[in-house]
C-alpha positions in Angstrom: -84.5 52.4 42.2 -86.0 56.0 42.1 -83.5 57.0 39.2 -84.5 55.7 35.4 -82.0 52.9 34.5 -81.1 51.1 31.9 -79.3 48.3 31.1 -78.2 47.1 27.8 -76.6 44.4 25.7 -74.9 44.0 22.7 -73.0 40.9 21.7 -71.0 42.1 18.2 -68.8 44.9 17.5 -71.5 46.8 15.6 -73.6 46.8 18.2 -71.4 47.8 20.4 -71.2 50.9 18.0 -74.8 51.2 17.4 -75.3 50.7 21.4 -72.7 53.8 22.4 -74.4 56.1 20.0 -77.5 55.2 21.9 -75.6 55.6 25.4 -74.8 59.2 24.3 -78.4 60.1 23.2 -80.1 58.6 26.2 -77.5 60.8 28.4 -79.1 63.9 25.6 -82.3 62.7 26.3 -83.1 61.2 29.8 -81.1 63.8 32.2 -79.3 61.6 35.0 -80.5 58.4 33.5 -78.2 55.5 34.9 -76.6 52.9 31.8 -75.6 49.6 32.9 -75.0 46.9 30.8 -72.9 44.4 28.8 -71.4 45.6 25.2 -68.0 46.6 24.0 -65.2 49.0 24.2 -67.3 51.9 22.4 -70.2 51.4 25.1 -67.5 50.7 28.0 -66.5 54.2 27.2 -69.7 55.5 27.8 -70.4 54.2 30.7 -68.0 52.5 33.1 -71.1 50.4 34.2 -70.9 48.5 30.7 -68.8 45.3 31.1 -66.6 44.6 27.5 -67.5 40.9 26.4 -67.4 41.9 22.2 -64.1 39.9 21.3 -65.2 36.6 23.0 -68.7 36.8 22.1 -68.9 37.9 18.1 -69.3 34.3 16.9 -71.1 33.8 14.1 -73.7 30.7 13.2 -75.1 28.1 15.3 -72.2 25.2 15.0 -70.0 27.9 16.4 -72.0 28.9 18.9 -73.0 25.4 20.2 -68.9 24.5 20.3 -68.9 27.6 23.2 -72.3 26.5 24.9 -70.7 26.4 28.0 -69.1 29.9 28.2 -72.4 31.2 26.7 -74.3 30.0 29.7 -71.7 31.0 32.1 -72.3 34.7 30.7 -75.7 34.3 30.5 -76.5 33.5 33.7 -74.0 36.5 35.3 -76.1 38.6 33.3 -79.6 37.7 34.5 -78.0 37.7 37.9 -77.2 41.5 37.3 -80.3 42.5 35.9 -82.2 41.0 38.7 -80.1 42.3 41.3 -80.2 45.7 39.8 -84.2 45.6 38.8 -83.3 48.1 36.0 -86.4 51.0 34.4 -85.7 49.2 31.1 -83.7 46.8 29.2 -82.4 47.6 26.0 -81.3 44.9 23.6 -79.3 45.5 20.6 -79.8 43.0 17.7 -78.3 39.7 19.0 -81.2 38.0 18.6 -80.5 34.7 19.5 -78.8 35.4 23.2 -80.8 38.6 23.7 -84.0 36.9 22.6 -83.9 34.3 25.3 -83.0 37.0 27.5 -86.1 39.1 27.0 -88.5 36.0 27.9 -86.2 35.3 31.3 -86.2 39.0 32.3 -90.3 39.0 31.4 -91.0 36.2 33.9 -88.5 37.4 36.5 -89.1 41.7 36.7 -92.7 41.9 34.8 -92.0 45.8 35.8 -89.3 46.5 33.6 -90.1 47.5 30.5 -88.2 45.4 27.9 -87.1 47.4 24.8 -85.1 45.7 21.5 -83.0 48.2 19.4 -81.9 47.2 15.6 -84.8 44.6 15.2 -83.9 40.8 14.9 -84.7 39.4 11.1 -86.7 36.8 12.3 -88.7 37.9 9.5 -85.6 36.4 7.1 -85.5 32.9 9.8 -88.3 32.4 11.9 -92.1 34.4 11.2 -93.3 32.3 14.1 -91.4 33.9 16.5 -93.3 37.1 15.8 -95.9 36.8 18.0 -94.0 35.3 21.2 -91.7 38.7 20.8 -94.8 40.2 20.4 -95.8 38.9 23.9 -92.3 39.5 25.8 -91.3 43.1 24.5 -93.0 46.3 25.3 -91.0 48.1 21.9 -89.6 47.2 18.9 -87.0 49.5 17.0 -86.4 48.7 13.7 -83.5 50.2 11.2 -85.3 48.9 7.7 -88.7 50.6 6.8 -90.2 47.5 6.1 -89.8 45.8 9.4 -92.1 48.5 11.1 -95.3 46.5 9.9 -94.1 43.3 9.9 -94.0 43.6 13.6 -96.7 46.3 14.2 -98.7 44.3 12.2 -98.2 41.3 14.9 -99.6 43.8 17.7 -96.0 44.8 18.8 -95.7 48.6 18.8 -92.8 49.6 16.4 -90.9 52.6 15.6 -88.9 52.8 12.6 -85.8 55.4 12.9 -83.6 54.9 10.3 -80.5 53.1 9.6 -77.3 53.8 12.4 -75.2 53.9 9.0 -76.3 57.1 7.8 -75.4 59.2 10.9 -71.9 56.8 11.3 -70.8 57.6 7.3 -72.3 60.7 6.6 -69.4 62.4 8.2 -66.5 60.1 6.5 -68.0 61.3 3.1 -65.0 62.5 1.0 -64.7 64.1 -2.4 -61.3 62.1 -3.4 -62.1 60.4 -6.9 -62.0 56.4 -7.6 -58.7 54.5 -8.5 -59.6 53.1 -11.8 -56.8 50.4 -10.6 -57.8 50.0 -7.2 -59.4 47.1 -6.1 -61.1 46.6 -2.5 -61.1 43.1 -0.8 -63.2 43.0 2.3 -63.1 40.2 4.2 -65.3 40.9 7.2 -64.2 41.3 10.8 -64.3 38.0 12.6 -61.0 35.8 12.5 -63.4 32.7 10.9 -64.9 35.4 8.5 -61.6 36.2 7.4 -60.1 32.6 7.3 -62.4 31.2 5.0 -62.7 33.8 2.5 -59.6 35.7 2.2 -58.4 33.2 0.6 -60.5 33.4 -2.0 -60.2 37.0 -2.5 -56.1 36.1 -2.6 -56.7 33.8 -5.6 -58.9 36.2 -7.3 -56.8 38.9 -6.9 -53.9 36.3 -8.5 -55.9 36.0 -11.6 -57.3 39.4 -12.1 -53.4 40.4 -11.6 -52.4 38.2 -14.7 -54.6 39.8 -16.7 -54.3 43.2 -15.3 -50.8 43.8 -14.5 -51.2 47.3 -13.5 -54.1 46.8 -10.7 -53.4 47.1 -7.1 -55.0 45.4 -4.8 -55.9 46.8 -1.0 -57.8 44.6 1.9 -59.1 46.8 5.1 -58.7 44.8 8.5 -60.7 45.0 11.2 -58.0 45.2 14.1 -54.2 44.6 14.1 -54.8 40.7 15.2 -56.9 40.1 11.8 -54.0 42.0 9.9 -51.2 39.8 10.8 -53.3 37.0 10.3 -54.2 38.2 6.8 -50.7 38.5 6.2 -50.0 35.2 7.4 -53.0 33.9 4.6 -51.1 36.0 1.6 -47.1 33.9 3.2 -49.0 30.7 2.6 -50.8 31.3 -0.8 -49.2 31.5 -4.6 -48.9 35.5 -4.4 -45.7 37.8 -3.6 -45.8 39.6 -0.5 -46.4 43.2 -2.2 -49.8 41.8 -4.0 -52.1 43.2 -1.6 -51.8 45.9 0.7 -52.9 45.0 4.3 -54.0 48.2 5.9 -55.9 48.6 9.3 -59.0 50.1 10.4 -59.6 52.0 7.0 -62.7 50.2 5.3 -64.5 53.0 4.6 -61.6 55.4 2.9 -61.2 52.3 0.8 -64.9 52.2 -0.1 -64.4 55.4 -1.7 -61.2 55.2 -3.3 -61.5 51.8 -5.2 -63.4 51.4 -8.3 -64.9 47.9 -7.2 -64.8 45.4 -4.6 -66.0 41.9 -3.2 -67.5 42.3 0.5 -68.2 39.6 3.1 -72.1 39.6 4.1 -73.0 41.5 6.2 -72.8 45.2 7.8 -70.5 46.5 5.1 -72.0 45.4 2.2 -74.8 48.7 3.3 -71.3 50.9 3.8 -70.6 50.2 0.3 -73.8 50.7 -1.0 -74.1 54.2 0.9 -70.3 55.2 -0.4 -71.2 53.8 -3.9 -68.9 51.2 -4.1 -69.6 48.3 -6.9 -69.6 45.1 -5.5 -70.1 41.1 -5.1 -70.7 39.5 -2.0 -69.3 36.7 -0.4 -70.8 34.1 1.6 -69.3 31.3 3.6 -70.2 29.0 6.6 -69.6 26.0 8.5 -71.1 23.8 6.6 -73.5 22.3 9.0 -74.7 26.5 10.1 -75.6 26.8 6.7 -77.7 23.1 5.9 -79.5 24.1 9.0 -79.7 27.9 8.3 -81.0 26.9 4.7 -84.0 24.6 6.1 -84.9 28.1 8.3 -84.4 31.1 5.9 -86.8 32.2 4.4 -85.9 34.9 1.6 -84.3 35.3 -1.6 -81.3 36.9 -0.9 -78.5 36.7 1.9 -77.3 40.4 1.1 -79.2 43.3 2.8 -78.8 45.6 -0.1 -80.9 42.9 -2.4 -82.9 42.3 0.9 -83.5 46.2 1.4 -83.9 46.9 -2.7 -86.2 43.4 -3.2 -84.2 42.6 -6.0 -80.7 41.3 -6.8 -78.3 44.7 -6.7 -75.3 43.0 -6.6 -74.1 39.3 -7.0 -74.3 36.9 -4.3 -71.4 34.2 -4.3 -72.5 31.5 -1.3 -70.6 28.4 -0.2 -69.7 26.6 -3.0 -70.3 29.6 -5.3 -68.2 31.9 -3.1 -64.8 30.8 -5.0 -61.9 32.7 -6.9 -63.6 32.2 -10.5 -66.6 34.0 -10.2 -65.0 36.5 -8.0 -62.9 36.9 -10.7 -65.8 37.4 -13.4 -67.3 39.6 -11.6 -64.6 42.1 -10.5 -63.3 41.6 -13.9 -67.2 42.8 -15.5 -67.3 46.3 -13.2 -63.4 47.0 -14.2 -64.2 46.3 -18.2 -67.7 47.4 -18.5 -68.1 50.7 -17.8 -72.3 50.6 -18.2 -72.5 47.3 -16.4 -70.6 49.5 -13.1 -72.7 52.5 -13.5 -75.6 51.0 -13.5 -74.6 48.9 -10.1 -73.4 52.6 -8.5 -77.2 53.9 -9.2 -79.2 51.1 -7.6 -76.8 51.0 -4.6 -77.6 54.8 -4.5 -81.4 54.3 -5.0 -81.4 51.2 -2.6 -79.2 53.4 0.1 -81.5 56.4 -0.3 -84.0 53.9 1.9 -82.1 53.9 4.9 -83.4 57.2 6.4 -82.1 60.5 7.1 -79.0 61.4 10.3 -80.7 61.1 13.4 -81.3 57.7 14.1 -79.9 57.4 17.6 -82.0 61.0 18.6 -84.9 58.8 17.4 -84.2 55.8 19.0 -83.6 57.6 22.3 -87.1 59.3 22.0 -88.5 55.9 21.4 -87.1 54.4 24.7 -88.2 57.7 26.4 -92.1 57.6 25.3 -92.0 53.7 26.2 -90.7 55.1 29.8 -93.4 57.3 29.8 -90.4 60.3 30.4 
């Protein structure tokens, strides 16, 4: 093709975010440029030429992922397909790591011309150092969102760019001025239905205890679509609580973040929204068991949370597996809402650690990346 195109993939709904943001700065940056790919409804959007696969394929952990092997292949293989038959300038993976990895090394063998480009850098430095160098061998570019995966990588002879965290530009705008609830508490139970199964739960429970002692707290819980809210709903039926315990509300995570005075997060994504909102927080961490023995022989750091991760110290308590149940949930909500030192001085490492993710921009940068990798 005599036009520059791309295709990308994204395989969660926050890269699906991350990747449409992208879509709009490449269209900023590279005049006429032609976006194909595989992503969500956000990136669909942009570009009719991006196929919506988000819902089906936002599993998380490797027993859950080997129970859909099948239907992973199946998509897999439509893929490569595509990419061969449309011999694309560059392909552009966001995060994803382990379907987009094994993509990059199949596109590599198959169209050595096209310049193979990964956006929101895999933590293989968390799982799997070894891979380091094979990545180094397959990609062309590495983007990375933390500053300290830019020599991690480099370092490995893989030419990095770091641009800053998609968060800031995302949140910058939802900033609001509205003070805290002192009797507001958040309960964030992630986004995927098996997230949200296993630990809301838990988060119900707490919030029954907390509410014994604290008769005049209110409880809210975000969800991530309408699907997740009846089902929350459904959880809070089944458990020991009345009806009106907990507020269910929909597609409001981040107003929440600013309104209550303390919250418990799933891992992941949001626990970096909280930090950049200033929200006090535990985390919450729960797998199939047989994900996390494995994941536990593989990892390789200290923490599970990315603010800890990002801050290389413990910011905020991590509750995992066992540990993530309604007592110490409870304890810990219970410390930020009695202990007004113990919460400020949370609020100013979250800000400290938060200050670390760059300035707005991120997408610009990532676009002007992809561009000077094109040669453009």
């Amino acid at each position: 093709m005599t036009s520059t195109s791309i295709y990308l993939i994204a395989g969660e709904v926050s890269g699906d975010t991350h990747g449409a943001e992208l879509m709009h700065a490449l269209n900023e940056r590279i005049p006429g440029v032609e976006l194909h790919g595989t992503g969500g409804p956000d990136m669909h959007a942009a570009s009719p030429n991006v196929r919506d696969w988000v819902e089906d394929a936002a599993v998380m952990g490797i027993w859950e992922v080997l129970k859909q092997y099948k239907w992973f292949k199946q998509q897999f293989d439509a893929m490569l397909d595509e990419i061969l038959a449309l011999k694309p300038t560059a392909l552009v993976l966001i995060d994803y790591p382990g379907f987009n990895l094994r993509m990059a090394k199949a596109v590599r063998e198959k169209l050595p011309q096209t310049k193979i480009i990964y956006y929101i850098s895999p933590q293989v430095w968390a799982w799997n150092k070894g891979r380091i160098p094979k990545m180094a061998d397959i990609l062309d570019q590495m983007i990375c969102i933390f500053p300290f995966e830019k020599d991690i990588f480099q370092n490995a002879g893989l030419p990095t760019d770091f641009v800053g965290h998609p968060i800031v530009d995302e949140l910058a705008e939802k900033k609001s001025t509205i003070p805290r609830d002192p009797k507001l508490v958040g309960l964030f139970p992630g986004s995927r239905e098996r997230e949200v199964a296993r630990l809301f739960p838990v988060m119900i429970e707490a919030a029954r205890r907390l509410s014994i002692e604290h008769p005049s707290l209110r409880f809210q819980a975000p969800a991530a679509s309408k699907k997740l809210a009846l089902k929350m709903r459904s959880l809070i039926s089944k458990s020991k609580v009345s009806s009106d315990l907990i507020e269910i509300s929909t597609g409001d995570s981040h107003a929440l973040m600013q309104k209550a005075s303390c919250g418990v997060i799933a891992s992941g994504t949001a626990t970096l929204e909280a930090a950049y909102f200033g929200l006090p927080y535990c985390l919450m961490y729960r797998i199939a068991w047989p994900t996390y023995f494995i994941g536990k022989m593989l990892v390789k750091v200290d923490y599970i949370g990315l603010v800890n991760i990002l801050a290389g110290k413990q910011v905020v308590e991590e509750f995992i597996q066992g540990d993530a149940d309604p007592c110490h949930v409870q304890h810990a909500l219970d410390r930020f809402l009695a202990d007004d030192k113990h919460r400020n001085s949370v609020k100013a490492e979250l800000a400290e650690t938060a200050s670390k993710l760059g300035e707005p921009g991120c997408h610009l940068r990532a676009a002007d990346s992809i561009a000077k990798v094109l040669a453009l």
